[in-house]
C-alpha positions as semicolon CSV with decimal commas, in nm:
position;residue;x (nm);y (nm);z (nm)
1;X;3,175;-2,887;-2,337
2;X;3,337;-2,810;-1,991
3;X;3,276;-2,433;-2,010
4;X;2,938;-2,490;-2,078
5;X;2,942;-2,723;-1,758
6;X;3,171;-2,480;-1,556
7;X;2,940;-2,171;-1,680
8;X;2,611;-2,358;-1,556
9;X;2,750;-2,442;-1,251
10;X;2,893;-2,079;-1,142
11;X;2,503;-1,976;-1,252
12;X;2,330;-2,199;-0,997
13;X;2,554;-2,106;-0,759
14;X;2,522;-1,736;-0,817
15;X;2,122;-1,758;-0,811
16;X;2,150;-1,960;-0,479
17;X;2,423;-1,740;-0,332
18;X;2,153;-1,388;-0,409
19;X;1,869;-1,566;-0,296
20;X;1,954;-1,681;0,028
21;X;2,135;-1,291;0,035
22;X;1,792;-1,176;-0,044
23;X;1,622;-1,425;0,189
24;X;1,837;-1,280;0,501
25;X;1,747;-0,926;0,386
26;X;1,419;-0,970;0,369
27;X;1,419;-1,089;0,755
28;X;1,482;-0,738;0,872
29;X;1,174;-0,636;0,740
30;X;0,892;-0,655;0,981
31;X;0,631;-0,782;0,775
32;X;0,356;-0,819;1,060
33;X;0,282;-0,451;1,047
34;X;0,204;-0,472;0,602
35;X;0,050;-0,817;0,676
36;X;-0,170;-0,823;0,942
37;X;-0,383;-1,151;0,865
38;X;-0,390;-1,499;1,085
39;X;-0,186;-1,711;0,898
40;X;0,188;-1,737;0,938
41;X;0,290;-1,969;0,750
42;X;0,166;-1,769;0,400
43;X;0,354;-1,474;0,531
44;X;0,659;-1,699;0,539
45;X;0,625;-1,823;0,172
46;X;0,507;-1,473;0,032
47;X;0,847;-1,372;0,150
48;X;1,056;-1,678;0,032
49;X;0,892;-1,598;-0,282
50;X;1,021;-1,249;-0,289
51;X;1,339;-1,351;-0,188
52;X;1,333;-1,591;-0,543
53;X;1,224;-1,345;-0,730
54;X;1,460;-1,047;-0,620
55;X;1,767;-1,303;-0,590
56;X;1,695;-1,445;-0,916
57;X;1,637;-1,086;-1,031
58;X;1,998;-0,986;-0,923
59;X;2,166;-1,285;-0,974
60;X;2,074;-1,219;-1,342
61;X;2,177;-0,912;-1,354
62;X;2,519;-0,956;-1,223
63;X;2,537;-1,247;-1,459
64;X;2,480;-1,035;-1,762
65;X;2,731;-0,799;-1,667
66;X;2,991;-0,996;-1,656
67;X;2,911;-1,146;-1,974
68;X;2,909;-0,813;-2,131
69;X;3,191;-0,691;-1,991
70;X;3,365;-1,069;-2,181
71;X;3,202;-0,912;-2,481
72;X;3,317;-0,596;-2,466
73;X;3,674;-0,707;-2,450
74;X;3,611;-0,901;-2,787
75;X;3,541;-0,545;-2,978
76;X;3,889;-0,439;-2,872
């Protein structure tokens, strides 16, 4: 019952670690130049919602690895 605590908790963290990696990555990009409409504030959630999606995305990923990699060590 604890690893299945201690396993959800290192997975929220890991999402909120790659978004907020994501989010700051995303602020080099100078999005006036693709977006080029009035409103500021939907240009600021369009990319919070990219950053979501691609931390998400890679927080996954490099969740699944490491699970794998367990796995693998199970077939040995």
């Amino acid at each position: 019952m604890t690893s299945l605590g201690i396993n959800a908790i290192i997975t929220l963290v890991s999402h909120v670690v790659f978004i907020w990696l994501s989010f700051n990555i995303l602020q080099v990009v100078d999005w006036q130049k693709i977006y080029n409409k009035s409103n500021p504030r939907m240009l600021q959630l369009l990319v919070a919602f990219i950053s979501i999606a691609l931390g998400y995305t890679v927080s996954s990923f490099f969740l699944n690895i490491i699970s794998v990699s367990q796995n693998l060590t199970l077939l040995f």
